[in-house]
C-alpha positions as CSV (number, residue, x, y, z in Angstrom):
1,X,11.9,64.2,10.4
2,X,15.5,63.6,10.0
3,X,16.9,61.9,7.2
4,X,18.9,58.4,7.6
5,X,22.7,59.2,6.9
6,X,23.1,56.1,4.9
7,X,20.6,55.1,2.3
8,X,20.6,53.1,-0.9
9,X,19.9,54.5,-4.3
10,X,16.5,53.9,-4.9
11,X,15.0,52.3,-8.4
12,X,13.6,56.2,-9.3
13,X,17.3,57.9,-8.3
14,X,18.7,55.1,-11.0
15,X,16.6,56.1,-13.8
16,X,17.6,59.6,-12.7
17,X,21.0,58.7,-13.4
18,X,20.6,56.9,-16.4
19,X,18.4,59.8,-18.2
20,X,20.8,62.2,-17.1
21,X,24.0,60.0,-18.4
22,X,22.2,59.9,-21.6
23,X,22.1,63.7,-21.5
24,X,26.1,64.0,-21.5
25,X,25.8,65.3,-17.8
26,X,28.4,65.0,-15.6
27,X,28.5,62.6,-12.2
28,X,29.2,65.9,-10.1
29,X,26.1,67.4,-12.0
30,X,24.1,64.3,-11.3
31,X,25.2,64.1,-7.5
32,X,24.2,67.9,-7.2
33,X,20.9,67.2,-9.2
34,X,20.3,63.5,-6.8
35,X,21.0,65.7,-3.6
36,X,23.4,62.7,-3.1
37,X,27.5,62.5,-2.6
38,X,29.3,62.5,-5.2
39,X,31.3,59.3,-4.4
40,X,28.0,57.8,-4.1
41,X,27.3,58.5,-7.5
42,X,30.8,57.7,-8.8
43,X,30.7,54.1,-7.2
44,X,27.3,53.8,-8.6
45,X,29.0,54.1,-12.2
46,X,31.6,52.6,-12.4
47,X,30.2,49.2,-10.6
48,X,28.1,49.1,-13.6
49,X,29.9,51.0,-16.6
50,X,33.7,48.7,-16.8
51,X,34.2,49.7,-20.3
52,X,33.5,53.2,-22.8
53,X,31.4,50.4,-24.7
54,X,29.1,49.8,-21.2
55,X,26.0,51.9,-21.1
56,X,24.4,52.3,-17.4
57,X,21.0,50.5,-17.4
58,X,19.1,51.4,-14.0
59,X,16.9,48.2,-14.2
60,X,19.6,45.8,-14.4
61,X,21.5,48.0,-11.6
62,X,18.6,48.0,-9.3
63,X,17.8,44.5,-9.4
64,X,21.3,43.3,-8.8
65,X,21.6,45.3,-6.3
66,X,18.6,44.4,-4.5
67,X,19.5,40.7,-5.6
68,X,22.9,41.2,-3.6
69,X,20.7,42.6,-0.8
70,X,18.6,39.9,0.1
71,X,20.8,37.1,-0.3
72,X,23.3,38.9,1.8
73,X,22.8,36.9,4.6
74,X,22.5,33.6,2.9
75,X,26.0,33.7,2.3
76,X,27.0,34.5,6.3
77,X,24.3,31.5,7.1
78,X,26.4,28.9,4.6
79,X,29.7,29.8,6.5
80,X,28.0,29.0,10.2
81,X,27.0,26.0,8.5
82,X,30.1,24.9,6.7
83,X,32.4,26.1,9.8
84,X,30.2,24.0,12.2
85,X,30.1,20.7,10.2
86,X,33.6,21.1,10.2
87,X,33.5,21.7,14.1
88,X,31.9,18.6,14.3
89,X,33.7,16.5,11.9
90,X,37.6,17.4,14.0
91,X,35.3,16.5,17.0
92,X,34.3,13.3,15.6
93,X,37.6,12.4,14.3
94,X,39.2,13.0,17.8
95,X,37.0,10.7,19.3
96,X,37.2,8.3,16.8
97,X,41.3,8.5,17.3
98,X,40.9,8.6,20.9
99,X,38.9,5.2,20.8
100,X,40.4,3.3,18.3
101,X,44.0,4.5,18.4
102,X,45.1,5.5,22.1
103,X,44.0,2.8,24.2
């Protein structure tokens, strides 16, 4: 079976990286040890670790992530919304000029 090209970190690859963050190991180590890219890993990281304070917490990563996930398309369905009611405002405004003012 051939593995997808493209896949997301899963909650178990997080923890994974988290363990071996708290081990001092480095993100090439950890991309070699996840059988992952080592951009994939770096991303990972520093989405979630801003400052040398920030600690890298696989739970909170995993359910943002899967947060941002599903509500992905909420967002695309809210802009078809707003960009139709706005269709159909300029629509009603035209015939309302067209009526009132340009007879």
């Amino acid at each position: 079976m051939e593995v997808k090209k493209h896949r997301r970190l899963t909650h178990k690859e997080r923890v994974q990286i988290q363990t071996l963050l708290n081990e001092n190991k480095s993100k090439a180590y950890i991309a070699k040890t996840l059988n992952r890219s080592r951009s994939t890993i770096t991303r990972e990281i520093n989405k979630w670790v801003q400052n040398k304070q920030d600690i890298y917490d696989a739970d909170l990563a995993h359910w943002n992530t899967k947060d941002d996930y599903l509500n992905k398309n909420i967002s695309s369905v809210f802009h078809y919304f707003i960009i139709s009611f706005y269709q159909l405002f300029l629509s009603c405004s035209n015939s309302f000029l067209q009526d009132n003012y340009m007879n």
